[in-house]
N, C-alpha and C positions, 0 to 999 in steps of 0.2 A: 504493500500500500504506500503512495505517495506521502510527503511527508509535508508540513508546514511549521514554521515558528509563528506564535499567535499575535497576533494584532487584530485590532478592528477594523471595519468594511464597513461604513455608518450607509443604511439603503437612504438616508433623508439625504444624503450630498448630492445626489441627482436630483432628487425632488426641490434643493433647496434651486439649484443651476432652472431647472424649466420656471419655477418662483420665481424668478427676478424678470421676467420677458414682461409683467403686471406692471408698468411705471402708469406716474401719471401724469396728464397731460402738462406737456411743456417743457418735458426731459429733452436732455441734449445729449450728443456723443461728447466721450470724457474726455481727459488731456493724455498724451501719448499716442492717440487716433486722431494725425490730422486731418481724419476726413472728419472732422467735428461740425456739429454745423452745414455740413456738405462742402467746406474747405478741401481741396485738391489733395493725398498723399502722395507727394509725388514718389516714384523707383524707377528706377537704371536697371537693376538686375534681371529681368524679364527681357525686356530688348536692348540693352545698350545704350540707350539713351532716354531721356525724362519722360515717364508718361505717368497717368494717374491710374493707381493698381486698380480703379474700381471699372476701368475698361481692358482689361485685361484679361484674356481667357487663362488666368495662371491663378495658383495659390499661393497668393504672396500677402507679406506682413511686415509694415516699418514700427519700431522700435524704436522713440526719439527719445534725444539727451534726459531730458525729465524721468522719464520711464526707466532709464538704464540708473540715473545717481540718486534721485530720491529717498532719503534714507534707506541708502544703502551702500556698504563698504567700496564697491568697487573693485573686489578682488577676482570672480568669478564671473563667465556668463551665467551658469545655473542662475544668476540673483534674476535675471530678468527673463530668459529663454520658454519659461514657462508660463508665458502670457501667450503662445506662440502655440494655436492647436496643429497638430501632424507631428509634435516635435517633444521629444522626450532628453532630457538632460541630467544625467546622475550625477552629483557631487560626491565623489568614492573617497572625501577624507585624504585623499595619498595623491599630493601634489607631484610622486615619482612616475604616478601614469596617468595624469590628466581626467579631463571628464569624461563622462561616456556620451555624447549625444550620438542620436540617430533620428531617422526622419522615416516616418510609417514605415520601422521595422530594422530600414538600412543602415548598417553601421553598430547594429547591437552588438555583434559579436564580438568587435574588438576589443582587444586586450590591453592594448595601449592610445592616446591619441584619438585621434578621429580617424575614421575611414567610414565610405559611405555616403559622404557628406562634403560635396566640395566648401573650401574656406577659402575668403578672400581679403584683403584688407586697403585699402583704398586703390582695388584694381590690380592689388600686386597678391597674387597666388600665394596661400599660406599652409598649400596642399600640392605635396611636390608630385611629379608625374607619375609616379606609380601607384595615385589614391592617397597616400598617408599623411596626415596634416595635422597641425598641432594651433592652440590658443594661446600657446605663453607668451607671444607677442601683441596681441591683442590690449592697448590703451583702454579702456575703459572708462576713466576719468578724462579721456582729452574726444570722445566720439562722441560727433554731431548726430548716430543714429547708426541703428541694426538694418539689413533687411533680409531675410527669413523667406526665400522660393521653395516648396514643395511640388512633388510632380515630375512628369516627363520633360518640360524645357530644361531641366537642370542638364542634361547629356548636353544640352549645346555647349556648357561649359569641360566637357571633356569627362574623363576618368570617374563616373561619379551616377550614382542611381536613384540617390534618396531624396537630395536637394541642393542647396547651395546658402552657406550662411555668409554673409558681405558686411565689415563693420566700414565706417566712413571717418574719420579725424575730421573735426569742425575747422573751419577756418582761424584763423587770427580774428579777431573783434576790433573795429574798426581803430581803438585807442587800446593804448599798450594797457595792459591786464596781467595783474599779478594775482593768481588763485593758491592755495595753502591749504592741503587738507591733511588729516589725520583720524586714527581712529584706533580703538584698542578692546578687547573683549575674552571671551572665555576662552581656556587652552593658550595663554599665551600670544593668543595672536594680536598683532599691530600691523600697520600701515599707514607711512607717512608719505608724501605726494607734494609737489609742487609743480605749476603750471604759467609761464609765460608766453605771450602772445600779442600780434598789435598789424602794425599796417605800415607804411614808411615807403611811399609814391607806391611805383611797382608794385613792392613786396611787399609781401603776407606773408607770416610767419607766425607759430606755434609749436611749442616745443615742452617733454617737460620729464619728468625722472619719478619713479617711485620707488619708495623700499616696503618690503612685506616680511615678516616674519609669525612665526608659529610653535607651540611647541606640541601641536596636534591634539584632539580629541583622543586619538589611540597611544597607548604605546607606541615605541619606533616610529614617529609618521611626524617629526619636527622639518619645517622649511625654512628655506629665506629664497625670496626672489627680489632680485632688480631689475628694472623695467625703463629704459629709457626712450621717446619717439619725437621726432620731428618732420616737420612740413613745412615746406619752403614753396611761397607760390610765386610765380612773376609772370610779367608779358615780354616776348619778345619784340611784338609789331599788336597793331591790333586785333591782329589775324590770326598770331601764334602764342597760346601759352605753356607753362612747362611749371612739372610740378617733382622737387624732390620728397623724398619719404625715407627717412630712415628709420631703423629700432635695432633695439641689444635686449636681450633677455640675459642673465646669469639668476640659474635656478637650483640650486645643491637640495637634494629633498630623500627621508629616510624615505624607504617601503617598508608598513606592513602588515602587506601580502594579506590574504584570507584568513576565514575561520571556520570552521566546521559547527555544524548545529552546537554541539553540545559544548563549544568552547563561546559561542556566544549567550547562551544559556548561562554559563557558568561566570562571566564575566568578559563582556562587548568589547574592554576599554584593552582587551589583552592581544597579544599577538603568538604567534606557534614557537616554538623554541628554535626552528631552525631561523628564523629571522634574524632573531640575536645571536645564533652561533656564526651565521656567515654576513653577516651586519649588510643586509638586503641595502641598498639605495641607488640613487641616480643621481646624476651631476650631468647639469646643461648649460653649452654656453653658446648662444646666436647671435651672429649681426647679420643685416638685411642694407641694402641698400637700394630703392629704385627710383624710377623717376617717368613721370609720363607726361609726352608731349604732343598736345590736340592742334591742330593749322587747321584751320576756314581757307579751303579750296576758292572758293566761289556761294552765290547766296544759299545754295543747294546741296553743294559737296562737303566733308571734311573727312579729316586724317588724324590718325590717333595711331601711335607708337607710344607701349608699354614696355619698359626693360627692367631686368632685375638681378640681382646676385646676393650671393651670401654665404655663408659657412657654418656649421652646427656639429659640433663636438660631447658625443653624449660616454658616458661613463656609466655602467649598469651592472652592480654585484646583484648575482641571484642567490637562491635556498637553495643551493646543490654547489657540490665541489664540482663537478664537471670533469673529473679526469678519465684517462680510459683511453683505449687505441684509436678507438672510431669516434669521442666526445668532441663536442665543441666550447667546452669552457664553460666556468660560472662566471666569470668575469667577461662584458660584453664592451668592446671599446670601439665607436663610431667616430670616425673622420670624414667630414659632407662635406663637399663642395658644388653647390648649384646655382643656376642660372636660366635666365629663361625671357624671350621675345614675342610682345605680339603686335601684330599691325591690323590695322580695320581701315574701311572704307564707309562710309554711311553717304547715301543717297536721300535726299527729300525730294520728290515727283509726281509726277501722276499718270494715273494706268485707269484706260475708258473714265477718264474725265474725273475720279474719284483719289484721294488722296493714296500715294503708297512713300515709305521709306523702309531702305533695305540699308544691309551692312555685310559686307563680305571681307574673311577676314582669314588670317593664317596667326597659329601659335608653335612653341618650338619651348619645351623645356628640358631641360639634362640637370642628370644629379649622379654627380660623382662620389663614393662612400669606400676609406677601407675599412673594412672592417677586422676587427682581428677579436679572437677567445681566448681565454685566461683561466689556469684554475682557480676557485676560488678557496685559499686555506685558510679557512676562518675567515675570511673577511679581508683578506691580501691578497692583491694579483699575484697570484704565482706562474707558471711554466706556461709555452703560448704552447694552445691547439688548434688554432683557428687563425686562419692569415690569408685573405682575398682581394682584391678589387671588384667591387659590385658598379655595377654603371645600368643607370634607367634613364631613356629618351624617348619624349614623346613629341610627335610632330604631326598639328591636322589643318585642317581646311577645312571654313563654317560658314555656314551663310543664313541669313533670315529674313524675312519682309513681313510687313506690318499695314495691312491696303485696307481701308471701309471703304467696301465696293459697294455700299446701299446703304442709306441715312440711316437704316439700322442694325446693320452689319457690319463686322469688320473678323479679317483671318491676319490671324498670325502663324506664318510657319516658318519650319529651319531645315536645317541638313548639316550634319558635321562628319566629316572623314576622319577617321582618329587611328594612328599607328602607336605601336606601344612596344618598347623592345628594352630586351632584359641582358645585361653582360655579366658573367663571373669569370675571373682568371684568381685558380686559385694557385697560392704559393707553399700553403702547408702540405708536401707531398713526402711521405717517405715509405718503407715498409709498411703493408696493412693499407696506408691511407692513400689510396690511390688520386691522383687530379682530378677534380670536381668540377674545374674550368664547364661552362658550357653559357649556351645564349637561346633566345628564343624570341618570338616575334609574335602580338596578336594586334589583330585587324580589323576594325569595327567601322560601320557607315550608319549612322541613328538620321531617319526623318522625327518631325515629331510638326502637329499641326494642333490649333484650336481655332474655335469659331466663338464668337460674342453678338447677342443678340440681346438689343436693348427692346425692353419688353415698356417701358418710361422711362423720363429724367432721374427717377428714383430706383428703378429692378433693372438689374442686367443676368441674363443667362447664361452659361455658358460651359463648351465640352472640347476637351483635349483628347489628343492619344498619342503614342510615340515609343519610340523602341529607346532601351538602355543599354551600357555596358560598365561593367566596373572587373578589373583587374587585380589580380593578387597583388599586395603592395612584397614589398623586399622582406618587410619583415613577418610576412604569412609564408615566402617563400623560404626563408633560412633553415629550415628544420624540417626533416623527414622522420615522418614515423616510425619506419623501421630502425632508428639510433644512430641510422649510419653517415654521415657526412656528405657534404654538400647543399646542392639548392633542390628543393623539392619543384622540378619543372614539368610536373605533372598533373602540378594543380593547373585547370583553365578558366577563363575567365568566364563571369557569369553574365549572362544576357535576358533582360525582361521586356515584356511590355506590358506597357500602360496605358489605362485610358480612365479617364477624369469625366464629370459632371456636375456642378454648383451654379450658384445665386451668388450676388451681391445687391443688398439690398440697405437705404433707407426709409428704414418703419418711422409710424406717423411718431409725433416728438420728438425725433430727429436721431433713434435710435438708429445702432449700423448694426447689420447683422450677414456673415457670411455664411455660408456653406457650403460644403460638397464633398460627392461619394466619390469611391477610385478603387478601382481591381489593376490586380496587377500580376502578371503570371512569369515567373524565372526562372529560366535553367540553368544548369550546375550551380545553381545556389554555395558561394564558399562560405562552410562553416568550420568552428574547432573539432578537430578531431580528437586530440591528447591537447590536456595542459593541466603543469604541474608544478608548483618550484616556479614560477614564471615562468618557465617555456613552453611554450604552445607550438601546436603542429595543424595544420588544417588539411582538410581536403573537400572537395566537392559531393555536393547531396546533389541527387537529381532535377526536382520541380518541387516549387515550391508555389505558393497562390496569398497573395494580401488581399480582405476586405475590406475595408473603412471607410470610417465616415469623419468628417471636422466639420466643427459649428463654432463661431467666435462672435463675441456678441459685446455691447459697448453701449454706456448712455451718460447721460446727468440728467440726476435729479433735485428738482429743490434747489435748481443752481449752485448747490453747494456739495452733493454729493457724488461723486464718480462712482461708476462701476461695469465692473469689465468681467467676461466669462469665457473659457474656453475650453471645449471637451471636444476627445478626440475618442474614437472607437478602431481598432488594428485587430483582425485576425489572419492571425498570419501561421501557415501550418502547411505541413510536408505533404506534396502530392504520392509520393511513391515511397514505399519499406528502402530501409540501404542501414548500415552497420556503422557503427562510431567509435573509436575510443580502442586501448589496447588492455585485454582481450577484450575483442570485438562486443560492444554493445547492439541488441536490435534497436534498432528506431520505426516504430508503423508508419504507415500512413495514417494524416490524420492528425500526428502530434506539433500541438504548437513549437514554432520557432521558440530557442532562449534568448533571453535579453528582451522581448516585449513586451510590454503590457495588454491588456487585451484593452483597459480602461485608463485614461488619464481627464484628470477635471486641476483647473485653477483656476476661482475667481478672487477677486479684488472687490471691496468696496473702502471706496475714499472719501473722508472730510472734511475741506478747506474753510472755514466760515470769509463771508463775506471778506473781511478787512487780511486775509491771506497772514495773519502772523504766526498761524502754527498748520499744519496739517498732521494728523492720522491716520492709519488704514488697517485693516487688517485681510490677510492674507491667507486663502483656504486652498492646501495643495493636497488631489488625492491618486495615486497610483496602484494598478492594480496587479492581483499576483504577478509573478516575474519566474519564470520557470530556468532552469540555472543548467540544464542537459539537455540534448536531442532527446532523450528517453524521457523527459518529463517526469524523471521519480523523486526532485528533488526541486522546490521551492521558495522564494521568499513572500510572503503574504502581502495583502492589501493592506494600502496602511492612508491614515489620513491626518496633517499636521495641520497647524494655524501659527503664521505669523504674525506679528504685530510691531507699528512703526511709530514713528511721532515725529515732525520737524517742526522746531521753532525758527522764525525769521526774527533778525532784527540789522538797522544799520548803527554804526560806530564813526563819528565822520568822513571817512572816506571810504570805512569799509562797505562791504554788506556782507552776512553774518547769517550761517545757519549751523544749527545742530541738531543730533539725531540720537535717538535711543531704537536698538530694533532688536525684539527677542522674538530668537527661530523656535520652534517648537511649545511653544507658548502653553502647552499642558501637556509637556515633558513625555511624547507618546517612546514608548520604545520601538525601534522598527529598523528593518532592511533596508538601507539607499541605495544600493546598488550590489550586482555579483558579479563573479569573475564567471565568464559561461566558457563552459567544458571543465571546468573543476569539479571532480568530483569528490573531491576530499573535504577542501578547504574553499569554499564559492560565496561566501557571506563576508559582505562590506559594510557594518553596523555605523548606522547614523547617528551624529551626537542627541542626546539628551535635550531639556532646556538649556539653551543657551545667549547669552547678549554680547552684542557689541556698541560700542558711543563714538560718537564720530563730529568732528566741528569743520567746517568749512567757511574759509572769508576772502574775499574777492578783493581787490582793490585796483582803481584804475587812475593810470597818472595822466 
């Protein structure tokens, strides 16, 4: 019999979500929705250039500055990603392997990072070519807004099935701006931040450094990150601008690692002995540099060249000494060096008399990595096992147009060409361990199309469909099942298609309300096969099938209250029996994918009184089992938390002045945040308890 750790599943959290659609007359949409009022959101992410997401045959969601800092730390996406229905974000406590997001379903599995889920950061890829992407760069404190695509357009951006997450760095503010934040809370952790910016003819400029530290909810799971980004804007002519972008992360973070039921039972806050025996952690150090440059052709044409580089040096002791004839190390040591170009073309015109603009465009990324394995003795690099050069390059050719051929029509379609090829030349050759050198190549061509039909000024309707691809990243491919060394180039890449159906709509009192259903059918689904100690092994499942549904919902009321909703429904489960895991696990048909929920819900409601000197909210997140195996014999429960915030305003003569008090878990539930899936020992990532953090913020402009 399957098994569960207990928590509560409250059935009123549904009923309270359908409750709230009752306002009364004269409610408005709240702040962070700027389509409030019926104000424009404007997004790029869908087609390339500025349009208003509520004519868009796409599932997309902007995330503005307010919404992202409002008493709230700043240190994670999780603080805001969860106002975003299709989209699931786990904070696992262990800043050594990042969050878990995924987008209806994609991207669950992994173990580390993102994958699943293209990332971007003002146009510059934060998701190298073989899928694997990481957030530690991500400013938070210096972004003008999120924007959040689920769905099949996302393949126009390459490597990617789930969606596409894009954060944006705000401008310089027109007069130089000196901002100063800080904050400090339970487990040790602080965050101290500073932000300059301003204007000066030409340039625009914003720039700014933050320090994080922790000494974690768990045992072993103590951080510090430093965070530094800037933005250089200028005009060449009035024709040409150019925009720099840099960032450094240095991240040093313990792991640890999982728990098995009955060690979080016995005590959440503990970790496995082998943690501490071979002192698990990660060390990360990144710079990026890139720069993008837009020219106006003519009144009709323009040109956009995006370039990028940078380097990433990560450092990774596992739970396992690693030695042996055929092992490749507990100690895991990455040397990256990548880069990467794109160019576009955008057209504004017209086609039988009715408006069209297209964009056709070429990308090219390369990421160079050596990699080398270490044993790990106790917690010291000892003796090399493992010593490669890996190289991943991707190079395609995309196109799109965007034409309302009838006053209440309009099509959006794409096409992207995408080549993806994998190099290993290995150097650790001797007796027993034969060369493991080898290369491969996959090939994918993705249409994907929607149609938009305005039903009024107020409802639009609207249906997609479009094929996907997503590829094993380097570090799905490093490890073979059978122990034996080399790159596992046997796993292949997985191919879906999708087709989409919703509404966008504003209801009378100027509520906004989205929706839409979406199937989605994939083959060779890559999932974990083994994983243990942190090494994970994957291979490919047959067919898989996603159902869901997303609904997001926004108003004010009483002019003073905000409130926002959003549930998402994902069944997502295996078309055909196939085996997992060593010795062999059955898996049926039938059994849900691990890592997704079948349910997630989070609403918000906010209170500003009139005169704006303080605001409150509080904050209802609720996620549903989360199954931790292809076999489904092993779970973590539904769980449902509440937070709650407070910000007061004030100014100081030159300053302006806010502070914040915000306690997570606000009736201290005990519960599961996330699992490591294909652990079948140790798969439980226990979420802290009650906890708060205070936070001051003051502006001042010369």
């Amino acid at each position: 019999m399957a098994h569960g750790i207990t928590a509560s599943c409250p059935a009123a959290l549904i009923a309270l979500g359908a409750g709230a659609f009752a306002l009364p007359a004269g409610a408005q949409t709240g702040p962070g929705q700027s389509e409030s009022s019926g104000t424009p959101s404007i997004v790029v992410t869908a087609t390339r250039s500025e349009r208003n997401s509520f004519d868009l045959p796409v599932s997309i969601d902007r995330i503005d500055a307010d919404a992202i800092r409002e008493g709230k730390p700043m240190i994670n996406l999780s603080e805001s990603l969860s106002r975003v229905p299709g989209v699931v974000v786990q904070n696992r406590q262990n800043y050594s392997q990042d969050l878990q997001i995924s987008s209806r379903g994609f991207g669950a599995h992994a173990q580390f990072g993102v994958r699943g889920v293209r990332l971007y950061a003002d146009g510059i890829p934060a998701t190298a070519p073989d899928g694997q992407g990481q957030t530690s760069n991500f400013d938070l404190g210096a972004a003008e807004r999120i924007e959040v695509m689920r769905g099949p357009f996302s393949t126009l951006y390459g490597n990617a099935s789930g969606g596409v997450i894009q954060i944006f760095t705000e401008d310089g503010p027109p007069e130089p701006t000196l901002t100063l934040n800080g904050a400090a809370g339970s487990y040790g952790t602080s965050r101290s931040a500073l932000k300059f910016g301003g204007r000066s003819d030409a340039l625009n400029y914003i720039g700014g450094a933050s320090h994080l530290e922790t000494t974690g909810y768990r045992d072993h799971s103590a951080a510090e990150k430093d965070l530094g980004n800037a933005k250089l804007k200028f005009a060449l002519s009035d024709d040409t601008r150019v925009a720099l972008i840099l960032n450094s992360v240095r991240q040093p973070a313990q792991d640890p690692a999982g728990l098995s039921r009955a060690q979080v039972e016995q005590n959440p806050r503990q970790v496995n002995p082998s943690v501490i025996q071979f002192n698990t952690r990660k060390d990360v150090v990144q710079s990026q540099l890139g720069t993008t440059v837009e020219h106006r052709v003519s009144a009709s044409d323009s040109l956009r060249l995006a370039a990028y580089g940078g380097s990433r040096q990560v450092e990774q002791f596992l739970a396992l000494n690693g030695g042996g004839a055929l092992a490749s190390g507990g100690v895991v040591n990455l040397d990256r060096f990548y880069y990467g170009l794109d160019l576009r073309w955008s057209r504004a015109t017209d086609l039988a008399g009715q408006p069209l603009a297209f964009t056709v465009g070429s990308d090219y990324d390369n990421q160079k990595e050596r990699r080398r394995g270490y044993i790990n003795n106790n917690g010291s690099a000892g003796g090399l096992q493992r010593d490669e050069d890996d190289t991943v390059r991707s190079a395609a050719l995309y196109a799109q147009a965007d034409w309302k051929f009838a006053p209440r029509w309009s099509l959006l379609a794409g096409l992207r060409h995408t080549e993806v090829s994998f190099y290993s030349s290995d150097y650790f050759i001797s007796t027993g361990n034969p060369d493991d050198s080898g290369k491969i190549k996959f090939t994918n061509t993705s249409p994907v199309a929607g149609l938009v039909y305005q039903v009024d000024p107020s409802l639009n309707l609207y249906g997609n469909v479009g094929k996907g691809f997503e590829t094993p990243t380097f570090a799905e491919l490093a490890y073979r099942s059978d122990g034996t060394t080399g790159l596992n180039f046997a796993l292949q890449p997985s191919t879906s298609v999708n087709t989409e159906l919703g509404a966008k709509a504003f209801l009378p009192g100027g509520q906004r309300l989205t929706f839409a259903v979406f199937h989605i059918d994939t083959k060779n689904e890559i999932v974990v096969d083994t994983a243990a100690n942190g090494r994970n092994t994957f291979k490919n499942a047959s067919r898989t099938t996603r159902n869901g549904a997303e609904l997001s919902w926004s108003a004010r009321a009483f002019e003073t209250i905000d409130l926002l909703a959003a549930l998402s429904y994902v069944d997502a489960r295996y078309r055909d029996d196939f085996t997992s895991g060593t010795p062999p696990v059955a898996v049926s048909a039938g059994n849900y994918l691990p890592g997704v929920p079948r349910r997630t819900f989070y609403s918000e409601a906010r209170w500003a009184p009139a005169e704006r000197s303080f605001s409150t909210a509080l904050e209802l997140r609720y996620g549903d089992r989360i199954y931790t195996t292809d076999a489904n014999a092993e779970w973590a429960p539904a769980y449902t938390v509440v937070n709650w915030r407070i910000v007061f305003q004030q100014r100081a003569s030159d300053w302006r002045i806010s502070e914040f008090l915000r306690v997570e878990n606000l009736f201290d539930k005990s519960y599961i945040g996330s699992v490591i899936v294909g652990d079948a020992l140790r798969p439980f990532e226990p979420a802290p308890r009650r906890n708060a953090i205070v936070g001051i913020n003051a502006v001042s402009t010369f």
